[in-house]
C-alpha positions as CSV (number, residue, x, y, z in Angstrom):
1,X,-55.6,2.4,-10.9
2,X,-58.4,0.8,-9.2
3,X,-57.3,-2.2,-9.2
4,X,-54.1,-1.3,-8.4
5,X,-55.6,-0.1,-4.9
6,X,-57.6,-3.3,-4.5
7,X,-54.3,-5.4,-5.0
8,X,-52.5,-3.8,-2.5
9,X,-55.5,-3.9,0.2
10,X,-55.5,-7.7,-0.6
11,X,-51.4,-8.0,-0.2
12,X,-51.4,-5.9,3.1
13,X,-54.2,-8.2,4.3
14,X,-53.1,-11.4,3.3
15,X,-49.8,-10.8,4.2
16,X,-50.1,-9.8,8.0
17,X,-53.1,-12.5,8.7
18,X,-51.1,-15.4,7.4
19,X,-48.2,-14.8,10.3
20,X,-48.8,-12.9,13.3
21,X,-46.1,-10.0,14.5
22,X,-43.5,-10.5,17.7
23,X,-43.7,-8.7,20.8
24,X,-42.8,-4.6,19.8
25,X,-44.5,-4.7,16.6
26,X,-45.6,-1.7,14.6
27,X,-47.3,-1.5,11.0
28,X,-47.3,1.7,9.8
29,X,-47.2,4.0,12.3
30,X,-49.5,1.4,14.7
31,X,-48.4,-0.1,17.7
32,X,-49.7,-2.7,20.1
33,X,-48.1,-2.9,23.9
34,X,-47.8,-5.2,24.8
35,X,-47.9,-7.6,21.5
36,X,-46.7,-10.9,22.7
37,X,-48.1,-11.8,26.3
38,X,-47.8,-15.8,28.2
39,X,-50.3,-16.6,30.7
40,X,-50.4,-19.8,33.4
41,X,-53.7,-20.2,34.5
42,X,-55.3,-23.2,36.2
43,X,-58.4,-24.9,34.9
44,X,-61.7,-23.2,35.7
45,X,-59.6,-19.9,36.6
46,X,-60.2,-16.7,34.9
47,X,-57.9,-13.4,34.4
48,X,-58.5,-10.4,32.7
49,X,-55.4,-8.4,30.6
50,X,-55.6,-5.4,28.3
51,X,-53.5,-4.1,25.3
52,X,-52.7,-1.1,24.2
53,X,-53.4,0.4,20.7
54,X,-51.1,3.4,19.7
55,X,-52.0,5.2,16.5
56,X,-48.6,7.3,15.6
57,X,-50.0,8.2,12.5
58,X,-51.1,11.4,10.9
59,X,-54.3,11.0,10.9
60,X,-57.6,9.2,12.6
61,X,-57.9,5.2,12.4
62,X,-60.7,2.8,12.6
63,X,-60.2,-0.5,14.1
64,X,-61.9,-3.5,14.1
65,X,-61.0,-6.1,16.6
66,X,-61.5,-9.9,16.2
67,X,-59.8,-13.4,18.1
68,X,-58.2,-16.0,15.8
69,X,-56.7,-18.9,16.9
70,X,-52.6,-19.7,16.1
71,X,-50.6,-22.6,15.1
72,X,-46.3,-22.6,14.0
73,X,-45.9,-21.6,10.5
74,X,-45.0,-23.4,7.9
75,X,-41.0,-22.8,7.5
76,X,-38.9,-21.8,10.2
77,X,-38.7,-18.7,9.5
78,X,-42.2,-18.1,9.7
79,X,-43.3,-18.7,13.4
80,X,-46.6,-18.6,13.0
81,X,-50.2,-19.1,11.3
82,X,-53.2,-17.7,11.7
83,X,-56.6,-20.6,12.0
84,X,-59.7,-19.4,10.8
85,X,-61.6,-22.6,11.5
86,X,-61.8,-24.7,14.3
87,X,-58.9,-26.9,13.5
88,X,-56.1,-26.3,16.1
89,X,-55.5,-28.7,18.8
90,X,-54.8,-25.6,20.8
91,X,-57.8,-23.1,20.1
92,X,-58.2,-20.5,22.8
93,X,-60.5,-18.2,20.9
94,X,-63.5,-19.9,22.8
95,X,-62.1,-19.2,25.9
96,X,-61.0,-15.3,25.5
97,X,-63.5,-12.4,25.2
98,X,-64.0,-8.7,24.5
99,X,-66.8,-6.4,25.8
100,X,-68.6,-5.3,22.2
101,X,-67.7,-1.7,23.0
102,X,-64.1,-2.7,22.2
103,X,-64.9,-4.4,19.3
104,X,-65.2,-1.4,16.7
105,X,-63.5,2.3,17.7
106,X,-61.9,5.0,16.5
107,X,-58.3,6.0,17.4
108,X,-57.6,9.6,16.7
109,X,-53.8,10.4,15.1
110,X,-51.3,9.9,18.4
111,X,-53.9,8.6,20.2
112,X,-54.1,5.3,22.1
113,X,-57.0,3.1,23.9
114,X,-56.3,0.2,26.0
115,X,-58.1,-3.0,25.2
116,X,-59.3,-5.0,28.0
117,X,-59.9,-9.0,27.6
118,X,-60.7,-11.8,29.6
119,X,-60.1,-15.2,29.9
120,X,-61.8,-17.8,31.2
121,X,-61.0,-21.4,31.0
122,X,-63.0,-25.0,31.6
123,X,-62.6,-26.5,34.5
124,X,-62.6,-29.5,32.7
125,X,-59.8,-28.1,30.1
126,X,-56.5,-30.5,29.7
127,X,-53.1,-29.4,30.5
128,X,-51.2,-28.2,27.6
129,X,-50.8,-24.8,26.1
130,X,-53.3,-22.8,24.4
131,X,-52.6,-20.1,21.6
132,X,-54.4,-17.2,20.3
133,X,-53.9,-13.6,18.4
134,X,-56.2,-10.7,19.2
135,X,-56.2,-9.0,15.6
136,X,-56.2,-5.8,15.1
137,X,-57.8,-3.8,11.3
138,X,-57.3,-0.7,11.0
139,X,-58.5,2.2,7.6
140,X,-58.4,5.6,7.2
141,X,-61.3,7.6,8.7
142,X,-61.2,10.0,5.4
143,X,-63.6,9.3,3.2
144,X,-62.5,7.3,0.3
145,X,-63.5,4.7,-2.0
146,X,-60.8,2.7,-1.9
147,X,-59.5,1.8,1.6
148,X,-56.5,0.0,2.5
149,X,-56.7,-2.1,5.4
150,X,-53.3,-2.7,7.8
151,X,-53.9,-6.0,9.8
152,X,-51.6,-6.5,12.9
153,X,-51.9,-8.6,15.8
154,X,-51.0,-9.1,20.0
155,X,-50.3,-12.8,20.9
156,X,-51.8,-14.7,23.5
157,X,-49.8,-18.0,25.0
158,X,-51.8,-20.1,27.7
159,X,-50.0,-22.7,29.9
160,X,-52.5,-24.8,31.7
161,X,-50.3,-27.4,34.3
162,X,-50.7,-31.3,33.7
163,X,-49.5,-34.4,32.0
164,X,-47.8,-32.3,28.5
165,X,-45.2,-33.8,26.6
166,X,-42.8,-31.3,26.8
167,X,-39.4,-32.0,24.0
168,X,-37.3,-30.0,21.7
169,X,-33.9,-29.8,20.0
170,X,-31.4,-27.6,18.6
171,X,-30.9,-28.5,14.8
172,X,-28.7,-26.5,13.1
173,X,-26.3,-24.0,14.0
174,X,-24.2,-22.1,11.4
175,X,-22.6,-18.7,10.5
176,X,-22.6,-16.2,7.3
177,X,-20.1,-13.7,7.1
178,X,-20.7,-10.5,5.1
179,X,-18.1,-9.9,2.0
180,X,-17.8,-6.6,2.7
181,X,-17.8,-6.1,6.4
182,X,-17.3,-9.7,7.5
183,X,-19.7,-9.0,10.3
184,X,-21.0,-12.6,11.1
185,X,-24.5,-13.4,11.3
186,X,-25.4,-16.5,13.1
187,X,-28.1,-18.7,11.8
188,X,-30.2,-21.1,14.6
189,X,-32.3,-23.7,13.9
190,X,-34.6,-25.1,16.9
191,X,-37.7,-27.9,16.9
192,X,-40.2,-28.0,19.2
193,X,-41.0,-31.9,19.1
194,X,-44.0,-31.5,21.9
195,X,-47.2,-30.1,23.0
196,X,-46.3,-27.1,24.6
197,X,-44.8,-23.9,23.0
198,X,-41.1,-23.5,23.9
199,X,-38.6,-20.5,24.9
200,X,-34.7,-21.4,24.1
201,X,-32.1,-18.8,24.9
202,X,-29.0,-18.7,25.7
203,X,-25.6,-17.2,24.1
204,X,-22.9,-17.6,21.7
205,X,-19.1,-17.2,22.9
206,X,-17.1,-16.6,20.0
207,X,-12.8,-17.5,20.6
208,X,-9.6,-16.4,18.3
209,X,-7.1,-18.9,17.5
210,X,-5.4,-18.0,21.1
211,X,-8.3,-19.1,23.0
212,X,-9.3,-15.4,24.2
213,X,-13.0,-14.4,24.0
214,X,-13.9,-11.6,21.4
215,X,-17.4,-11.8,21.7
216,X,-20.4,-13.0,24.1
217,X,-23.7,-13.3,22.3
218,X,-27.0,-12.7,24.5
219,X,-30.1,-14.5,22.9
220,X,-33.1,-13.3,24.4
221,X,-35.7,-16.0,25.0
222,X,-37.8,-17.1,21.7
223,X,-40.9,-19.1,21.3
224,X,-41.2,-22.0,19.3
225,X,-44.6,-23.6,18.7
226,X,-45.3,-27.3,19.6
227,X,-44.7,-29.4,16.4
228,X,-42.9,-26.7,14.1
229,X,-39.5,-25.4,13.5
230,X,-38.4,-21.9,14.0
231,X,-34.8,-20.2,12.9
232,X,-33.6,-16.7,14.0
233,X,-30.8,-15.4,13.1
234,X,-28.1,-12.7,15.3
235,X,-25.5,-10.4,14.3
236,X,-22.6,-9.6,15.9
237,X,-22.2,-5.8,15.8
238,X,-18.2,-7.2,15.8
239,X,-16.2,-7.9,12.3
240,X,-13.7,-10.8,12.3
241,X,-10.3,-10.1,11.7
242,X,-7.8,-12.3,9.8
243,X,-7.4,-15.7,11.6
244,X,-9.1,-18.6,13.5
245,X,-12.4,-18.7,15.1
246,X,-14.4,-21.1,17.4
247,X,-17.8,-20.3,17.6
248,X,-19.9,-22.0,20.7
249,X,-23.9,-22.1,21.1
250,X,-25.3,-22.6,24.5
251,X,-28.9,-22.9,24.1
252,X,-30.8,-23.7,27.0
253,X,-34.0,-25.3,25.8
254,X,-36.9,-24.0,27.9
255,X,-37.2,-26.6,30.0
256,X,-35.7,-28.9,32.7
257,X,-32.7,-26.8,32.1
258,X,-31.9,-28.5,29.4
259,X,-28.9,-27.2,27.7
260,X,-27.7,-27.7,23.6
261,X,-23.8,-26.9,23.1
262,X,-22.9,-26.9,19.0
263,X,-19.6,-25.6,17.9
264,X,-18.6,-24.3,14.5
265,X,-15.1,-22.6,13.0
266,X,-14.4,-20.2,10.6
267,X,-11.2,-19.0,8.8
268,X,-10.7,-15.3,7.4
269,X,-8.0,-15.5,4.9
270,X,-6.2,-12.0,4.2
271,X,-3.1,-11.8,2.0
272,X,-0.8,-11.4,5.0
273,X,-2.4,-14.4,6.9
274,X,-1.6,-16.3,3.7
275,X,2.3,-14.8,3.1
276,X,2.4,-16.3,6.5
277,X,1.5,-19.4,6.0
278,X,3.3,-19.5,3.1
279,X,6.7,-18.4,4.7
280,X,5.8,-21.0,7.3
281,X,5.3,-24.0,5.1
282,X,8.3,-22.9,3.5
283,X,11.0,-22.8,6.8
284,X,9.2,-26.0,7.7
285,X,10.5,-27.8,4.4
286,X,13.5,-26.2,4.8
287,X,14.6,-27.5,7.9
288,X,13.0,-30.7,6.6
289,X,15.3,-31.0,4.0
290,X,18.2,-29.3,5.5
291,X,18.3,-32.2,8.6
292,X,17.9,-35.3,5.9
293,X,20.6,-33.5,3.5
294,X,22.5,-33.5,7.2
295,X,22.2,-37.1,8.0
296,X,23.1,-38.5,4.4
């Protein structure tokens, strides 16, 4: 049973340190506010933020608070991963602090404490952006001796102005309808090719067979880490109906206005649509056959 414990403690652990959380995030009950933040800042400036830790659980937390830097994931569809060592072009953990009061605290159960930070950059730094996640532990006050420990964490993006290769792309763009419902979800791949972090958005206009809009897509803007890949993917809250479709991306790619535009179709066969058809293949090779027999 033990073990048991200790395997899940390592899981929970593992699992939220290797990718950190978008803005809104909450892990059992915990919130952070906000937990995705961008910062411009010049070099030798200094600005100071704060988060806010909400504990919506049932019961009093402790929290330990520690800086790690952050690189893109792996795979697309995990954005990012957390750097223990010193290995990322774009550490910012050297440059961001928190008073030691902040470090270590106790969060009764709805409580919440705001978290101040500061950063302060070289004024020798290099234009580029800078990345790093304030990381957030949390156990059970009760006394126990097994704890589980819940790990979430607020990102921090830097932009620092200068000479930054700045390039990206949309990949991919497809669709996946659900058998059931055929509600389409809308799958989109993007690459960040440069040195800066990236924030497509756009919208997806989706047209029948007669040209007439059914459905406008919003895609809020998403950040894409220099040198990675990133997919999301959207659903329509709108099922498709028998017929045609035309489905249009605009993705704007974060930067000189810079727009993508990819197109895809789709087909819903129902038995009607295909009696159709069928009656319509058929009258066509009737009066096929009707005007030869005619002119012999």
């Amino acid at each position: 049973m033990i073990m048991k414990f200790l395997k899940l403690s390592l899981i929970i652990s593992i699992g939220l340190l290797s990718s950190f959380p978008l803005a809104g995030f909450a892990a059992s009950g915990i919130g952070l506010s906000p937990a995705k933040m961008e910062v411009s800042l010049e070099p030798g400036q200094q600005v100071g933020k704060e988060i806010t830790v909400i504990n919506s659980t049932d019961r009093s937390l402790v929290f330990n608070v520690e800086i790690q830097d952050f690189i893109g994931g792996d795979s697309p569809t995990s954005p990012t991963k957390i750097i223990t060592d010193k290995s990322s072009p774009y550490s910012l953990r050297d440059y961001l602090s928190i008073s030691g009061n902040n470090l270590h605290f106790i969060l009764p159960s709805g409580g919440k404490r705001s978290v101040p930070f500061t950063i302060k950059l070289p004024g020798d730094i290099a234009g580029g952006g800078y990345y790093a996640g304030i990381l957030f532990s949390s156990t059970d006050l009760a006394t126990s001796s097994i704890k589980v420990t819940t790990r979430l964490g607020a990102l921090i993006f830097v932009r620092v102005p200068g000479q930054v290769s700045t390039r990206g792309e949309t990949k991919e763009f497809g669709l996946r309808l659900d058998k059931d419902s055929s509600i389409p979800t809308f799958d989109i791949l993007f690459e960040n090719q440069g040195e800066m972090h990236l924030n497509p958005y756009g919208y997806i206009s989706i047209r029948n067979w007669w040209g007439k809009e059914i459905d406008f897509i919003n895609i809020k803007p998403w950040f894409v880490m220099p040198h990675s890949q990133r997919m999301i993917s959207i659903a329509s809250d709108k099922p498709f109906q028998s017929g045609w479709y035309r489905v249009t991306l605009k993705l704007n790619r974060g930067y000189e206005d810079t727009i993508d535009t990819l197109t895809t179709s789709v087909t819903i066969w129902t038995w009607w649509l295909i009696a159709l058809v069928v009656v319509l293949v058929v009258i066509v090779w009737w009066l096929i056959h009707h005007y030869l027999w005619r002119r012999n």
